[in-house]
DOGUBA-99753 format. One line per 3 residues: number of its first residue (from 1); their letters; for each residue x negated, y, z of N, C-alpha, C. Coordinates in steps of 0.1 Angstrom, whole numbers, plus 5000, padded with zeros to 4 digits. Example, Ala and Ser with C-alpha at 12.3 -4.5 7.8 and 13.67 -1.06 7.14 Angstrom:
residues 2
1 = as = 4868 4943 5078 4877 4955 5078 4868 4967 5078  4872 4978 5071 4863 4989 5071 4871 5000 5079
***
This chain:
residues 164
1 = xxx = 4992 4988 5000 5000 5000 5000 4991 5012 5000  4994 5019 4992 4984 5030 4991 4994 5045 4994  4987 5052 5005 4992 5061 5015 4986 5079 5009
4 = xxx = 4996 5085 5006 4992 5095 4996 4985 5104 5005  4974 5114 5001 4964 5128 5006 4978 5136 5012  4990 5134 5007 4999 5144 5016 5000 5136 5030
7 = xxx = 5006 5128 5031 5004 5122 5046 4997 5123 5051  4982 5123 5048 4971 5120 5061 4970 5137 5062  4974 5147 5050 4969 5162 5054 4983 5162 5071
10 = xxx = 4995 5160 5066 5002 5159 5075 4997 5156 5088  4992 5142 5088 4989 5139 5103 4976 5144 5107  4970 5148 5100 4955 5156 5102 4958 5172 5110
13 = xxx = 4970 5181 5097 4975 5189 5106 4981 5189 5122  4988 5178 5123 4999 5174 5135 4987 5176 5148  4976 5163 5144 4965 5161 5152 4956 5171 5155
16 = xxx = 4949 5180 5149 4941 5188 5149 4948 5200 5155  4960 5203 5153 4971 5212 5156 4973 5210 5173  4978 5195 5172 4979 5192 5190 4965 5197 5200
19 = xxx = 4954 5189 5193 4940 5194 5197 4940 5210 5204  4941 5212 5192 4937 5228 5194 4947 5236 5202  4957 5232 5206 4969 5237 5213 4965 5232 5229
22 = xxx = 4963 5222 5233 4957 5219 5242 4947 5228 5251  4940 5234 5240 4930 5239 5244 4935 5251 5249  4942 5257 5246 4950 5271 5250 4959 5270 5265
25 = xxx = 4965 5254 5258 4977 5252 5266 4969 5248 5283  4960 5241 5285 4952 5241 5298 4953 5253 5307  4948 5267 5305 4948 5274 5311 4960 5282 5314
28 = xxx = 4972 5282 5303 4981 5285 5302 4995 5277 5318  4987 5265 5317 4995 5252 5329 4993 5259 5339  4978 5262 5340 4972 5258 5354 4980 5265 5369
31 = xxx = 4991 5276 5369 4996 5282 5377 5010 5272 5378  5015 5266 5370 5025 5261 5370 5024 5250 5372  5019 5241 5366 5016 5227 5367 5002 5224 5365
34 = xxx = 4992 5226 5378 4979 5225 5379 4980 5205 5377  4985 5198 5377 4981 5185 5380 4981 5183 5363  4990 5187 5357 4990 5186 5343 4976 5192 5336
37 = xxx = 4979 5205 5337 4964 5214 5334 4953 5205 5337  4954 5199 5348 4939 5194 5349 4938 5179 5343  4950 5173 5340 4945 5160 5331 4940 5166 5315
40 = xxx = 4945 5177 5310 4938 5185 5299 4928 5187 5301  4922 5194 5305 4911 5196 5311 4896 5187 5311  4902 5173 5320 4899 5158 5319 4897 5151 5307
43 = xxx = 4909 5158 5294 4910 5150 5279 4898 5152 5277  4897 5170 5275 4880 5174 5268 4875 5175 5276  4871 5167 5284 4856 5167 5293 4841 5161 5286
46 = xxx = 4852 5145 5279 4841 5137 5275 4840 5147 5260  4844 5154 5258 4844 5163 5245 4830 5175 5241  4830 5182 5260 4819 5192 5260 4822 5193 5271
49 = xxx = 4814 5207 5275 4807 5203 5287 4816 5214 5296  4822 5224 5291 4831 5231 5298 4828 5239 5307  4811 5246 5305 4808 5254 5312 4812 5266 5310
52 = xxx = 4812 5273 5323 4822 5287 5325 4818 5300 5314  4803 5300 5318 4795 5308 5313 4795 5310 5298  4797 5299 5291 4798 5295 5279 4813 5294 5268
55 = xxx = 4825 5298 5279 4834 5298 5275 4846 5305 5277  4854 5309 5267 4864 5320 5267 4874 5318 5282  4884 5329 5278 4894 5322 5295 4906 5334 5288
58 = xxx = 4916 5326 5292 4927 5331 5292 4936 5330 5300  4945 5341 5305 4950 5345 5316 4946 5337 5329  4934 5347 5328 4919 5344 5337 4917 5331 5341
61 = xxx = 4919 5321 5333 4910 5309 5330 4908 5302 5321  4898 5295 5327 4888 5289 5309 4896 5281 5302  4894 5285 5290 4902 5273 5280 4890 5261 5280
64 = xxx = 4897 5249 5277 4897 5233 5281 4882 5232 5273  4875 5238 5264 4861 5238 5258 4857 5249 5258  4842 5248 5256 4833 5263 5256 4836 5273 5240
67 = xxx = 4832 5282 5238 4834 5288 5225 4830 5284 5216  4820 5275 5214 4813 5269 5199 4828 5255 5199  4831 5249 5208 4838 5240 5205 4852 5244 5200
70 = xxx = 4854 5256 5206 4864 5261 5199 4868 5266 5189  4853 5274 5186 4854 5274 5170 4855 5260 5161  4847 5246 5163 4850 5241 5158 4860 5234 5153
73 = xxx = 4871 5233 5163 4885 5232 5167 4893 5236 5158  4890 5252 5161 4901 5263 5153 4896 5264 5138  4883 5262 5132 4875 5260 5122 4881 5247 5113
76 = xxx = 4884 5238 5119 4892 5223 5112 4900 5223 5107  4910 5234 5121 4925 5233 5121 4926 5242 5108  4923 5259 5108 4931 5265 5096 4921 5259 5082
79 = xxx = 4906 5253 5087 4906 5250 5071 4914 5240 5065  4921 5229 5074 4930 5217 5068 4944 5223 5065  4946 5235 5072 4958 5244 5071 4957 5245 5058
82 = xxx = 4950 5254 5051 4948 5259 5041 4940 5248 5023  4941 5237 5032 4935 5226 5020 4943 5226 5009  4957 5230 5009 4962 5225 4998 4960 5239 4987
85 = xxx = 4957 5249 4992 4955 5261 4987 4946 5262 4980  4934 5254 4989 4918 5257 4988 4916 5244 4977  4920 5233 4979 4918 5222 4970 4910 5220 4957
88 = xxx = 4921 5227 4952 4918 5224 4936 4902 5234 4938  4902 5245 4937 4889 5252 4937 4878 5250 4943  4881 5243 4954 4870 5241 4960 4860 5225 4963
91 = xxx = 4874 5221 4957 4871 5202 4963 4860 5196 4959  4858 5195 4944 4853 5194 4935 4834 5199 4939  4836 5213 4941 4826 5220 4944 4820 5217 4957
94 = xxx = 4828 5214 4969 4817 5208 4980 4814 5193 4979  4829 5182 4972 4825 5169 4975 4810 5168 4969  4810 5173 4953 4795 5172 4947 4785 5174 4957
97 = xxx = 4785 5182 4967 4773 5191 4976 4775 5188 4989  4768 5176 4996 4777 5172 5008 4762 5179 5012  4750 5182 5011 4741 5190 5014 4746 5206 5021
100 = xxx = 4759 5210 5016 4760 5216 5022 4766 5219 5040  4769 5208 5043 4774 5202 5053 4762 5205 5062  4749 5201 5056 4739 5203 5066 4733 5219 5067
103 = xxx = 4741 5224 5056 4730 5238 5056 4739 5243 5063  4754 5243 5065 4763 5250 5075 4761 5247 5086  4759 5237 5092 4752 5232 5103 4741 5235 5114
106 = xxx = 4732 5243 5100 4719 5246 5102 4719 5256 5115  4724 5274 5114 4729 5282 5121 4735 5279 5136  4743 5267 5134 4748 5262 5145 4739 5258 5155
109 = xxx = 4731 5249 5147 4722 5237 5154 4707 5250 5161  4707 5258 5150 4695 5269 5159 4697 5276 5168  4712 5282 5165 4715 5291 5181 4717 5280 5192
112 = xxx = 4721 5267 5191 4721 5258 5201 4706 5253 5205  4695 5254 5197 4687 5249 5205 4680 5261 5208  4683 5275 5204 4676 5289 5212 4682 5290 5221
115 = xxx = 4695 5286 5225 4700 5287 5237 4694 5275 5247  4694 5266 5248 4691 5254 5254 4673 5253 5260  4664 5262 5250 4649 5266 5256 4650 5277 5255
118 = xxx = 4662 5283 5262 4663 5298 5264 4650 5305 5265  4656 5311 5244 4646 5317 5239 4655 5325 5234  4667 5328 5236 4680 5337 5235 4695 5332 5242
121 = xxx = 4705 5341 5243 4717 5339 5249 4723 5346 5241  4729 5338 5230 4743 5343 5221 4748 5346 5229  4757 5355 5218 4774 5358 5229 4784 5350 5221
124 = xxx = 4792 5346 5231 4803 5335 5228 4808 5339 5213  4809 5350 5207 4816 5353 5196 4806 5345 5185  4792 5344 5186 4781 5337 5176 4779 5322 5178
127 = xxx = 4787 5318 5189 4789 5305 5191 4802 5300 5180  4812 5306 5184 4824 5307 5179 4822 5302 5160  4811 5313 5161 4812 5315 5143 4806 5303 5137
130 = xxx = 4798 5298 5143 4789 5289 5139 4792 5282 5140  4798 5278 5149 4808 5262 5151 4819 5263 5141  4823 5273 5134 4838 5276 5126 4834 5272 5111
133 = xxx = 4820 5288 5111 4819 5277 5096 4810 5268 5092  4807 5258 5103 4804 5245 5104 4818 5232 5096  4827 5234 5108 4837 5227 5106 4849 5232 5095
136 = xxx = 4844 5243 5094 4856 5247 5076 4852 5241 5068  4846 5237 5067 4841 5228 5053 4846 5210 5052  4849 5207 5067 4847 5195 5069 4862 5187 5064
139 = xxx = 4871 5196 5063 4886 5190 5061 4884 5181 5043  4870 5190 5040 4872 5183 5028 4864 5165 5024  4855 5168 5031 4853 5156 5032 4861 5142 5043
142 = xxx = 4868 5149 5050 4879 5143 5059 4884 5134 5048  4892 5146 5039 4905 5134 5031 4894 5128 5019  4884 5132 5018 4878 5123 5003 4872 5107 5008
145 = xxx = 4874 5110 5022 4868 5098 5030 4885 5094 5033  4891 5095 5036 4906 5092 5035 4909 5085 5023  4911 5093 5012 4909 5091 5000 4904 5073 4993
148 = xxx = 4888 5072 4999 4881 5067 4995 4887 5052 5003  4891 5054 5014 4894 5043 5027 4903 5041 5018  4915 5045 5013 4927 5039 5007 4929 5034 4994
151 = xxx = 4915 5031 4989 4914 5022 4976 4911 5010 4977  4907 5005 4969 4904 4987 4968 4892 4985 4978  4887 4978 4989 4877 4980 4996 4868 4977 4988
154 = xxx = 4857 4984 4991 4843 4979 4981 4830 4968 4991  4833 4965 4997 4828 4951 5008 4835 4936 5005  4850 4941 5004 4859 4930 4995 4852 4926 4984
157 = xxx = 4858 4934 4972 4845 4933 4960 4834 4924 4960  4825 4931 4967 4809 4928 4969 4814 4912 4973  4818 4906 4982 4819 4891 4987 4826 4886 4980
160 = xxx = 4838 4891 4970 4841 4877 4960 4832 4876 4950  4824 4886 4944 4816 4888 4933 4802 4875 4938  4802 4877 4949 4785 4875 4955 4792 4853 4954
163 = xx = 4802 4850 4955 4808 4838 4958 4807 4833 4946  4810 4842 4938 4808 4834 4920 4798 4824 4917
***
């Protein structure tokens, strides 16, 4: 049965969407339903590290990850928002260049290790960005890997061929 790029964009939005609502919604609980808030909290733990210093706060408390993760987050969310818009123009153009995966990454991966042999201290907004357009790119190889998962398996293949 082969499961069309609209459904997984669907549940990719649903999921990424829940994700990233979570993240808001934690600090948003915590006066009301701190027992709740804090099993959120708990979700993204094994996620990051959720240090204070490192992370935005809303209605004076921290949302459930630090700012780079939430760029990442929010970076997923509107670029799979926007995939069907972006698709045709763009698809084409990153699947060929998965190199660029690593060069967006690049920026990320340096402010995190100038931060880490504090040899600087971003401010959360260059965290943010670097984590965002890291993960804007990534919705596209998401579904081409979706994509690719819902064809004929090529391991199948390989073992009846190899049996001949």
């Amino acid at each position: 049965m082969k499961i069309s790029i609209r459904f997984w964009w669907l549940i990719t939005i649903m999921l990424s969407g829940a994700i990233l609502t979570g993240i808001f919604l934690a600090p948003c609980l915590q006066s009301r339903w701190p027992v709740l808030s804090a099993f959120i909290y708990a979700l993204y733990s094994p996620l990051c590290h959720q240090q204070p210093g490192r992370s935005y706060f809303l209605v004076s408390q921290q949302l459930a990850v630090c700012s780079r993760c939430s760029g990442i987050y929010a970076g997923f969310f509107l670029s799979t928002l926007l995939y069907p818009l972006w698709r045709n123009k763009l698809k084409s153009w990153l699947e060929s260049r998965p190199v660029l995966l690593v060069f967006l990454a690049l920026p990320m991966v340096l402010d995190f290790l100038l931060n880490i042999f504090r040899l600087w201290d971003s401010p959360l907004v260059i965290k943010s960005l670097t984590g965002f357009a890291w993960s804007g790119c990534l919705p596209f190889y998401w579904f081409k890997a979706l994509k690719e998962l819902g064809q004929s398996h090529p391991r199948k293949d390989y073992i009846c061929k190899s049996r001949s």
